[in-house]
C-alpha positions as CSV (number, residue, x, y, z in Angstrom):
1,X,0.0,0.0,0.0
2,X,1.3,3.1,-0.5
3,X,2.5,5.9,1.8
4,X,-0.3,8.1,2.9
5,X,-0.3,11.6,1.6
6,X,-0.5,14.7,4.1
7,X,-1.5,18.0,4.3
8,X,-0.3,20.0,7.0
9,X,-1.6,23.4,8.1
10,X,1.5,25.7,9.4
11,X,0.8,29.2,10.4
12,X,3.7,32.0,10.3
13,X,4.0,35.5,11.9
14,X,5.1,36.8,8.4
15,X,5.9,36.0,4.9
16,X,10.0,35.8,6.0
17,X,10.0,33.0,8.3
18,X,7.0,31.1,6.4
19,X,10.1,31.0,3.5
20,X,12.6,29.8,5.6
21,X,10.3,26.8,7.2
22,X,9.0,26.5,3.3
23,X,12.5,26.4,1.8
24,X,13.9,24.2,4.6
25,X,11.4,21.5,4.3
26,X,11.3,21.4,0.6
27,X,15.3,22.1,0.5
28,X,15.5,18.9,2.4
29,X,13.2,16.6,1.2
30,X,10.8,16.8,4.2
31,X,7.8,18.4,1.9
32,X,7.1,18.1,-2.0
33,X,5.7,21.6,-2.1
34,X,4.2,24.5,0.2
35,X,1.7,27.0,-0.8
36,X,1.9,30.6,1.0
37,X,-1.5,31.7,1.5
38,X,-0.1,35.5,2.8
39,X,-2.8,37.8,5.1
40,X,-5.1,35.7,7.1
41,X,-6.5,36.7,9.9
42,X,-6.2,34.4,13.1
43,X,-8.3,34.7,16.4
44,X,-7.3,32.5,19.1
45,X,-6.8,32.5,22.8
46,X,-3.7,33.1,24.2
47,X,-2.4,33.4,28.2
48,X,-5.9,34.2,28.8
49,X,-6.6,36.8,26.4
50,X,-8.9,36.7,23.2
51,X,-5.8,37.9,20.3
52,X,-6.0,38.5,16.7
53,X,-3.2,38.2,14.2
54,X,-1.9,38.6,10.8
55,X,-0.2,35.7,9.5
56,X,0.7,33.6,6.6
57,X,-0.9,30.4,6.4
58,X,1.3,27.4,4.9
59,X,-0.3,23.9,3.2
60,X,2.6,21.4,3.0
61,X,2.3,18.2,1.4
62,X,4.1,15.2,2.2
63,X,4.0,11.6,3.6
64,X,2.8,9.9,7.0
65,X,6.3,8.2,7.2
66,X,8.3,11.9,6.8
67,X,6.0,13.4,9.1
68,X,7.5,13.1,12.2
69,X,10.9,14.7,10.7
70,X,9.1,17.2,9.2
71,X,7.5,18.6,12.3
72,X,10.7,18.2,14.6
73,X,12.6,20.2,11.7
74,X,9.0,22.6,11.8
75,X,9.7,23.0,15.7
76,X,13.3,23.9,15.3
77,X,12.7,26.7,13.1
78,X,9.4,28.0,14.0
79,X,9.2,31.8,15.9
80,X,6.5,30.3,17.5
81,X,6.4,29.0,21.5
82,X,4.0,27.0,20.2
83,X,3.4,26.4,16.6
84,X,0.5,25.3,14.9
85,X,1.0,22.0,13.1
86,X,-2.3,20.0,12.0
87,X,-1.5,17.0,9.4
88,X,-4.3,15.9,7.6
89,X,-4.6,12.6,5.7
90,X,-5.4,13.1,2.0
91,X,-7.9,10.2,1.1
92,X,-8.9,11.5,-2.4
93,X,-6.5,13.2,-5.3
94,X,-5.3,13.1,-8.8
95,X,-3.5,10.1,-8.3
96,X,-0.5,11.3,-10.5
97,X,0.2,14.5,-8.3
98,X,-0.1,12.2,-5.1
99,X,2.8,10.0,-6.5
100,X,4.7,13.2,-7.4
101,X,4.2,14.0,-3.7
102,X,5.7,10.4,-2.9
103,X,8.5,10.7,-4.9
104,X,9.1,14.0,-3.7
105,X,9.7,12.9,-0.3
106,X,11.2,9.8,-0.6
């Protein structure tokens, strides 16, 4: 069977360090791509207080067996105390991107 394909949801404080976690995991093999979706707007709870942020939103695709050094190598770059990193399985593609994925990562 082959390796499951995932998308992770990343979000950055800005458009610079979104490229260096983008270039990083694509420079080493950890991700076959990452979109940049630039200007979201976040609202979230933090140390008690209701916040809202800019921020770059990143969808990287790779595999269930890179994932775990993907997200150490996401934790060791992030600006984040605590970074958002949500890895969803993809059950349903065009099957010849999802093997480009594969073979991206592999």
């Amino acid at each position: 069977m082959p390796d499951t394909v995932l998308l992770c949801y990343c979000t950055c404080p800005d458009a610079s360090s979104a490229q260096v976690l983008a270039d990083a995991l694509v420079g080493e093999g950890l991700a076959a791509c990452v979109n940049h979706l630039p200007e979201i707007r976040s609202t979230y709870r933090w140390e008690g207080k209701v916040v809202t942020d800019s921020e770059v939103l990143l969808l990287i695709k790779t595999t269930e067996s890179r994932f775990a050094e993907l997200r150490e190598r996401v934790l060791a770059l992030h600006p984040y105390e605590l970074p958002e990193l949500i890895a969803v399985p993809v059950t349903r593609g065009h099957a010849a991107y999802l093997d480009w994925v594969r073979a991206s990562v592999n």
